[in-house]
N, C-alpha and C positions, 0 to 999 in steps of 0.2 A: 744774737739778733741779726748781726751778719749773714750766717749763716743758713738762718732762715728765707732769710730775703732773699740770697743767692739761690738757692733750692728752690722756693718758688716762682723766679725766675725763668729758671730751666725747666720747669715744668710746663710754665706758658708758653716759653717758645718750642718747647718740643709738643706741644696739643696744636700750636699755629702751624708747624712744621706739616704735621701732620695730618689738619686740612685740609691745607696749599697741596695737599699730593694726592689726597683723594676728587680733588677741583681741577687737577691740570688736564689740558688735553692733549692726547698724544699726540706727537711729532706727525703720524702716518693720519691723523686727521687733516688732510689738505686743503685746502680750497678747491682744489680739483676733485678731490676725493669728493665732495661735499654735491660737488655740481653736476657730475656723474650720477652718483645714489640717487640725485634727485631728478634729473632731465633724462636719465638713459631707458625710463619705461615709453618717454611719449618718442622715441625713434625706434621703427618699426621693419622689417625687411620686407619686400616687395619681390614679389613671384610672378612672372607674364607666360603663360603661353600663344602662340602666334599658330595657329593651324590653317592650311593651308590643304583645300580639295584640290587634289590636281586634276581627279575625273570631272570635276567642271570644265575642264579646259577642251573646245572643240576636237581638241586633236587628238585628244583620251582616245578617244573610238578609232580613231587608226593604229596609231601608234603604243596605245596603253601596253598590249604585251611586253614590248620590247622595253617600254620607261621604266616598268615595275622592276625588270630585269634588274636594271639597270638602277636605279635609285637603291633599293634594298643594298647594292654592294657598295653602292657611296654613299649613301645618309646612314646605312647601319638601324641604331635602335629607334632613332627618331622619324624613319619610316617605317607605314604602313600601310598596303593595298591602298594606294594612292592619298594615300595623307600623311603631308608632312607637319610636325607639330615641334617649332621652336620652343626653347626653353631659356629663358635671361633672369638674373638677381640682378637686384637694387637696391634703394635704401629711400627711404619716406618720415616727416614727420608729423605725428598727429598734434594740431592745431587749437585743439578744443573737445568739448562733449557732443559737440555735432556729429561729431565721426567724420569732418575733415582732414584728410592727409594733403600736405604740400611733398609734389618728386620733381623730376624733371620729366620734362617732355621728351625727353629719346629713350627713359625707362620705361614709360606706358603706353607712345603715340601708334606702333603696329601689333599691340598686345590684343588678340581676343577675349582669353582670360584675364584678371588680375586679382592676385591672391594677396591680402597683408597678415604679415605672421608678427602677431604683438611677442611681449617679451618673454611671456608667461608659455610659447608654444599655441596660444590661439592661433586660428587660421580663419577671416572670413574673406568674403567676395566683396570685392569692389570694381565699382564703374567710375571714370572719367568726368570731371562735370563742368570745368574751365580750361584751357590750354594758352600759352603762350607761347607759340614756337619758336618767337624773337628773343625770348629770354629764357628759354628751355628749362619755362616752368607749367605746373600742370596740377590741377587738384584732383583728388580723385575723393570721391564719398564711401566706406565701408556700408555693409550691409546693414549694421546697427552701428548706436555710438557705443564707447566704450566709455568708464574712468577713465580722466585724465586731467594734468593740471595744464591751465589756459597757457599758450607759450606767450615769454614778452619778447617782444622786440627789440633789437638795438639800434639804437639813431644812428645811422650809416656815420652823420656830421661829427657825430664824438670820438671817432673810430680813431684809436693813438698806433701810428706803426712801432714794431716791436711788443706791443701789449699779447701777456698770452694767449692763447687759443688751445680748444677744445675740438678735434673731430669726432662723433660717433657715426659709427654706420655698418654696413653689412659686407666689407672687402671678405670676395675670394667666397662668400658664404658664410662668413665667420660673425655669427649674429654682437651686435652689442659692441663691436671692439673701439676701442679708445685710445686716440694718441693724442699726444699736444705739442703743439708749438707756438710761435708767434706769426703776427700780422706782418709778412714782408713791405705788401704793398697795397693800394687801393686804387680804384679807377682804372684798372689792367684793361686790354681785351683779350681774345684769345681766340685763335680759329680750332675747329671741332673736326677730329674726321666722324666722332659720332653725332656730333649737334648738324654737321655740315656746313654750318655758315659759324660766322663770326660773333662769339660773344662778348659783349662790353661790359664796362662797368663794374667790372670783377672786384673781389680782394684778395691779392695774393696769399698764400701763407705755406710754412716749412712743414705744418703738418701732415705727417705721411696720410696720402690719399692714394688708396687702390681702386681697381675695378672693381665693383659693389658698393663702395663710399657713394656713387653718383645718388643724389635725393637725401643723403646723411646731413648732420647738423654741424653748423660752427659755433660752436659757441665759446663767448667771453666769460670771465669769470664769476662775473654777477649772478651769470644762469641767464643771460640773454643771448636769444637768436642772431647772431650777425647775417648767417647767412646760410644757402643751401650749396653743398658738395657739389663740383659742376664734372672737374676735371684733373688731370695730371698731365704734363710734361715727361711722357714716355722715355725719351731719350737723356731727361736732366734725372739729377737726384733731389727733391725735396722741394720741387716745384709747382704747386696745385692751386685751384684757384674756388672760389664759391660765388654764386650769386647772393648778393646783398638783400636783406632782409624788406630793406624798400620796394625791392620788386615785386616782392611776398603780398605785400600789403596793398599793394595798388591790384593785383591779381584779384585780391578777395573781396575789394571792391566791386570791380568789375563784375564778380559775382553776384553780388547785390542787387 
């Protein structure tokens, strides 16, 4: 009778056992991981071209032979027979089914073109429709909307230093890339030689941000927007900065 009992025993716990292991989630299922899969389709890379007729320029008709000369051997591929046409990456993120993207204003403010390349490799046309050059923020409209899921906001108020962070964005060209770290600090300012003036109100943080992060996303662990990519600290190591999602919001306002 013992014997039985014992046996049956070890049956139950080894079918309980055996549950428990087709139920657990893996270790590499992270909260990061989780916030990624899920927020990395609505950040977007942003493509400007900047073209420039030089033959408008009065002076074309005197001097044109000798410019053309003369640019072709220092501009290279990005001239031609008097047009120069810049080329800059960025990073944006879509907002909603509107087809709203929030970037900054020094990614799209001299752009003629701008191109948003979703995640999938889409590529449409987008135009400018609110700017803030105080806060070097900038919305821009795609040519349709796309799927996507509504972005939430984060209460600047709540904001814990030290609490993780999330950056995605488009550093160097490299669509989609993702680092993390924490919230250094809040309320920073920061002088820009790309913004040219001074930005306030920042939040620091250690996650690496390169050139192409600019318009990329911060986000907390919930899957909330803290804030947009602004800048780095050139000369420091792991010192970058985002504008605060409040900004975001009062922007879109304004749009209204």
């Amino acid at each position: 009778m013992k014997i039985t009992t014992i046996l049956g025993m070890g049956v139950l716990l080894a079918a309980a056992l055996f549950n428990n292991s087709c139920t657990l989630i893996s270790a590499r299922e992270t909260t990061v991981v989780r916030v990624v899969r899920h927020y990395a389709p609505a950040v977007v890379n942003i493509r400007t071209e900047n073209v420039v007729d030089l033959k408008e320029l009065p002076e074309w008709g005197q001097y044109g032979e000798e410019l053309d000369t003369y640019l072709k051997k220092y501009f290279g591929q990005i001239y031609s027979e008097g047009v120069l046409k810049f080329k800059s990456l960025g990073s944006g993120v879509i907002l909603g089914k509107d087809g709203l993207v929030v970037t900054n204003a020094h990614v799209v403010q001299k752009a003629t073109d701008i191109f948003v390349v979703l995640k999938d490799g889409t590529v449409l046309l987008a135009e400018v429709v609110q700017v803030n050059q105080g806060d070097d923020l900038a919305l821009i409209k795609m040519e349709r909307p796309v799927p996507a899921t509504k972005v939430k906001f984060a209460d600047i108020r709540k904001l814990k230093i030290g609490e993780t962070v999330i950056a995605i964005g488009n550093p160097l060209g490299l669509e989609n890339s993702v680092t993390v770290g924490v919230v250094s600090g809040k309320d920073r300012a920061f002088v820009s030689p790309e913004c040219e003036y001074s930005c306030s109100g920042l939040v620091q943080t250690d996650a690496s941000i390169n050139p192409g992060n600019s318009g990329g996303a911060l986000l907390n662990l919930d899957g909330e927007l803290l804030g947009i990519n602004v800048a780095v600290v050139q000369s420091a190591q792991n010192i970058g900065f985002a504008i605060p999602a409040v900004k975001i919001q009062r922007l879109l306002e304004e749009l209204e």
